[in-house]
PyMOL CGO cylinders between C-alpha atoms (Angstrom):
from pymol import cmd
from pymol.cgo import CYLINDER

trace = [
    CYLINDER, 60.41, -77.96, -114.08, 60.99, -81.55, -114.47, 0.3, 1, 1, 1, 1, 1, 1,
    CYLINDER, 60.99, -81.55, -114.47, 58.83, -83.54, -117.24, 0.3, 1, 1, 1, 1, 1, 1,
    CYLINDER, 58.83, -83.54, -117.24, 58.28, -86.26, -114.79, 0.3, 1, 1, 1, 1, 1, 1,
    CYLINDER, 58.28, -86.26, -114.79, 55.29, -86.36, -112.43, 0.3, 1, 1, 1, 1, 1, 1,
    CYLINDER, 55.29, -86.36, -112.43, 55.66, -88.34, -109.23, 0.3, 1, 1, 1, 1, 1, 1,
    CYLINDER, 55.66, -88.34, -109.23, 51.53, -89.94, -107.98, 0.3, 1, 1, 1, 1, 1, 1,
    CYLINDER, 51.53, -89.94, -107.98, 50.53, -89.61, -104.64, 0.3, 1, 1, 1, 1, 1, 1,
    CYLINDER, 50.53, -89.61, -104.64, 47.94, -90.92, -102.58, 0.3, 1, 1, 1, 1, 1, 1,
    CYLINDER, 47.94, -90.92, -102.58, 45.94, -88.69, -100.23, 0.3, 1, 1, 1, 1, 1, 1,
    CYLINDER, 45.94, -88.69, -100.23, 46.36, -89.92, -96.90, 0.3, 1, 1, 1, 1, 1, 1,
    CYLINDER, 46.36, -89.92, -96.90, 42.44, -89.75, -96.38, 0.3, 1, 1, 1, 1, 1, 1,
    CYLINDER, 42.44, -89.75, -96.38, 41.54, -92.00, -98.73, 0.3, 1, 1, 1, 1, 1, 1,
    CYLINDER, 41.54, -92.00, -98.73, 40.47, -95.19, -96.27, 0.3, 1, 1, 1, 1, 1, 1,
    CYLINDER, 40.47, -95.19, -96.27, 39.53, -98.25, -98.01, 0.3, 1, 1, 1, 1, 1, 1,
    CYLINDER, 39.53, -98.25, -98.01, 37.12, -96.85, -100.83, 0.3, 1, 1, 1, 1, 1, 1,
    CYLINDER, 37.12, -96.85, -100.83, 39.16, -96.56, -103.85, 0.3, 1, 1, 1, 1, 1, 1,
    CYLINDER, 39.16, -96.56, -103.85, 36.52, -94.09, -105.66, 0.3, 1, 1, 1, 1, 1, 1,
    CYLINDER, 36.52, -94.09, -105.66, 36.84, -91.22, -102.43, 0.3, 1, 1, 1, 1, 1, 1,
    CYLINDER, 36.84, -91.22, -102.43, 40.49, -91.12, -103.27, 0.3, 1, 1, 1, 1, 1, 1,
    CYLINDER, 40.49, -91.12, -103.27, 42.61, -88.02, -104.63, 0.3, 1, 1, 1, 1, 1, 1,
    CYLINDER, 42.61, -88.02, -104.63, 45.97, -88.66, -106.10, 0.3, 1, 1, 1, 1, 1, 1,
    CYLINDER, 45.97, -88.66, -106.10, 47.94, -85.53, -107.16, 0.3, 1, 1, 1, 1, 1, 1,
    CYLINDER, 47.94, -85.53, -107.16, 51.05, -85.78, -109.29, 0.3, 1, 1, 1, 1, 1, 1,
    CYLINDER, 51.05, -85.78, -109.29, 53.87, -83.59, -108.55, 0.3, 1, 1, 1, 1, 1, 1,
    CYLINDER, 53.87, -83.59, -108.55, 56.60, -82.65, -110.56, 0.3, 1, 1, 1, 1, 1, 1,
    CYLINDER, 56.60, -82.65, -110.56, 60.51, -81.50, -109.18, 0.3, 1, 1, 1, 1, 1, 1,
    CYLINDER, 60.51, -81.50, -109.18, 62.24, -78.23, -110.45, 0.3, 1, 1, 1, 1, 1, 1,
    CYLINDER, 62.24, -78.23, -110.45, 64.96, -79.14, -113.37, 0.3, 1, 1, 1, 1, 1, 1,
    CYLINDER, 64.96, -79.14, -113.37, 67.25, -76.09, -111.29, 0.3, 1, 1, 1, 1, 1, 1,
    CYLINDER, 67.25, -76.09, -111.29, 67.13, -78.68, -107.80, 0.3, 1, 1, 1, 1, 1, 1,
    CYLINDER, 67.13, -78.68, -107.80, 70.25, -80.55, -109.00, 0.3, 1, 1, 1, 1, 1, 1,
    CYLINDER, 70.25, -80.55, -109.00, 71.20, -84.01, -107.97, 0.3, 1, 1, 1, 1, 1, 1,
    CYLINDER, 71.20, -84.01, -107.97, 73.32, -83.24, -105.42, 0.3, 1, 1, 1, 1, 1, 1,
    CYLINDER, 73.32, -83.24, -105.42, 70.30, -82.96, -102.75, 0.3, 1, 1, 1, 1, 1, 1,
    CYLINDER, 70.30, -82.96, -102.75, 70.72, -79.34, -102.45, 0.3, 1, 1, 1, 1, 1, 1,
    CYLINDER, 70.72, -79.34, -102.45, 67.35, -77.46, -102.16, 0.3, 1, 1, 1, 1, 1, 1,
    CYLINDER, 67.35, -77.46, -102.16, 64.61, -78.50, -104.00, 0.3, 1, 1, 1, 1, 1, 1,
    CYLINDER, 64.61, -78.50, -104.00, 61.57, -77.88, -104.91, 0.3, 1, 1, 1, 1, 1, 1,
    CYLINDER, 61.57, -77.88, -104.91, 58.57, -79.36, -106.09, 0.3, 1, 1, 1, 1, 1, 1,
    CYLINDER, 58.57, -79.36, -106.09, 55.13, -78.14, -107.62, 0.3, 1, 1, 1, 1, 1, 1,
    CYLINDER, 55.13, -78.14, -107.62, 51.59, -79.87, -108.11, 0.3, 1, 1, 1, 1, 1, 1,
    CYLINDER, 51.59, -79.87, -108.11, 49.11, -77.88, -110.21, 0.3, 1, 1, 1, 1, 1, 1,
    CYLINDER, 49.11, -77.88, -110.21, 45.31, -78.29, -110.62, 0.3, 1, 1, 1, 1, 1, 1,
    CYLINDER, 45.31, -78.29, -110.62, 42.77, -76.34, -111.90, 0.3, 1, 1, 1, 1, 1, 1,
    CYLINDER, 42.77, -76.34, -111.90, 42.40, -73.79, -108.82, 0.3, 1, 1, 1, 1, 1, 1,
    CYLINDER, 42.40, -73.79, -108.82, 45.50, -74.01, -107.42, 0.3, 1, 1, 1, 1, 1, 1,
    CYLINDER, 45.50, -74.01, -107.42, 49.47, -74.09, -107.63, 0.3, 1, 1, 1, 1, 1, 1,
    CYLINDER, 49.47, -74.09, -107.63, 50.75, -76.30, -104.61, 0.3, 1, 1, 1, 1, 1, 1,
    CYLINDER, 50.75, -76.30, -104.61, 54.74, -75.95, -103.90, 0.3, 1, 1, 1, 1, 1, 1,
    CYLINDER, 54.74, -75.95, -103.90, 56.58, -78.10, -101.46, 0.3, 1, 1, 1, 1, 1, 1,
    CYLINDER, 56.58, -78.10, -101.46, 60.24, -79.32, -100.06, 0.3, 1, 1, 1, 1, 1, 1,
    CYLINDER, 60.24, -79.32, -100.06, 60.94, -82.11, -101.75, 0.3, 1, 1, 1, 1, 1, 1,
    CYLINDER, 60.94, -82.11, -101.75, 63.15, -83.54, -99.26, 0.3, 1, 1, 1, 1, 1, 1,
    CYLINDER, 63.15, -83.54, -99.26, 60.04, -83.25, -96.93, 0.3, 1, 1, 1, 1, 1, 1,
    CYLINDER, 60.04, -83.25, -96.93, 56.94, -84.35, -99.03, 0.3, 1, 1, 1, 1, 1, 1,
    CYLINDER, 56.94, -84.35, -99.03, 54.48, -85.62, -96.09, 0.3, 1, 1, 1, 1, 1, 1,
    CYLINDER, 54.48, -85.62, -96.09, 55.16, -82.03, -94.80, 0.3, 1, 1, 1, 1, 1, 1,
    CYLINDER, 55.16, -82.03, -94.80, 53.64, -78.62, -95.27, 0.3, 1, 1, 1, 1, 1, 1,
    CYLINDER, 53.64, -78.62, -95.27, 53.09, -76.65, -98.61, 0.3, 1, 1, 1, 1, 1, 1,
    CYLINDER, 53.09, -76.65, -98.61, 52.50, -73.55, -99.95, 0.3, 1, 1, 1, 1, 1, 1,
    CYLINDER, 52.50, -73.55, -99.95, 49.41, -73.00, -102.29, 0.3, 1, 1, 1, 1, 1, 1,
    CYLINDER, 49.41, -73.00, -102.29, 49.20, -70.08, -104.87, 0.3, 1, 1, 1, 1, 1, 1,
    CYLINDER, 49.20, -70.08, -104.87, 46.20, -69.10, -106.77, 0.3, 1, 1, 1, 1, 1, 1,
    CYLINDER, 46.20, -69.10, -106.77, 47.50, -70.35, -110.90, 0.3, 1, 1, 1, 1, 1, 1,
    CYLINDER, 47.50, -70.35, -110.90, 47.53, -66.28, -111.55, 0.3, 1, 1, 1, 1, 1, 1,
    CYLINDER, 47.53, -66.28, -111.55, 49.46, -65.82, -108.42, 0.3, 1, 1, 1, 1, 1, 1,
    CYLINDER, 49.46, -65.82, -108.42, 52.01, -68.44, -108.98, 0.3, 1, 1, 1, 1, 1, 1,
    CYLINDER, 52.01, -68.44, -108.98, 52.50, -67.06, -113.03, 0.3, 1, 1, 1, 1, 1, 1,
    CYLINDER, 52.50, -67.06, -113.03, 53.15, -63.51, -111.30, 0.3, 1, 1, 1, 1, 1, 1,
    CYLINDER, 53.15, -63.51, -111.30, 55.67, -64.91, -109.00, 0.3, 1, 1, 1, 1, 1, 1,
    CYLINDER, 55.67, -64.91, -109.00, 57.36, -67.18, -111.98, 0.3, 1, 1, 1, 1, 1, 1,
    CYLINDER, 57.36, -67.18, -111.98, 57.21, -64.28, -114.42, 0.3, 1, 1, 1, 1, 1, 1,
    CYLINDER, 57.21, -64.28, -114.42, 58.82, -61.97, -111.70, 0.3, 1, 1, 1, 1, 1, 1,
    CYLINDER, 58.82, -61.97, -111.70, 61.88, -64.41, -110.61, 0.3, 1, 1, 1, 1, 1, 1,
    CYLINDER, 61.88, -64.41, -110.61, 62.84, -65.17, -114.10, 0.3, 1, 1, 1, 1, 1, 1,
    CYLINDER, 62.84, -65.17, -114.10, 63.35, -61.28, -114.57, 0.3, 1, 1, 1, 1, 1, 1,
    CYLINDER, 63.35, -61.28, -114.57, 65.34, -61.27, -111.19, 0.3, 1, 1, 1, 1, 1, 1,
]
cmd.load_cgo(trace, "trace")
């Protein structure tokens, strides 16, 4: 994974800067700069968040951090 984290805004923040979340994500160093598939991952203390990057407003998939270091762990030995 990529070094650099990319801030975002959640969408329900309104006008009250306090209520807001901001959640950095970061885009896999195998996506390439070609715009081929890629992938991009947001991590906080209960959960491992993975999205398209090509698609960020749209869904993603969220792994328990134990869950996500199984799945790592398992296609690295692939």
């Amino acid at each position: 994974m990529s070094s650099e984290l990319a801030w975002f805004k959640s969408s329900y923040c309104g006008d009250e800067e306090f209520a807001c979340v901001e959640i950095a994500w970061r885009k896999s160093t195998h996506s390439g700069d070609e715009g081929g598939e890629c992938v991009e991952v947001a991590e906080t203390t209960s959960a491992v968040l993975v999205r398209d990057s090509k698609d960020n407003s749209g869904p993603h998939l969220t792994f328990t951090p134990a869950a996500w270091e199984a799945f790592v762990a398992y296609a690295r030995s692939a």
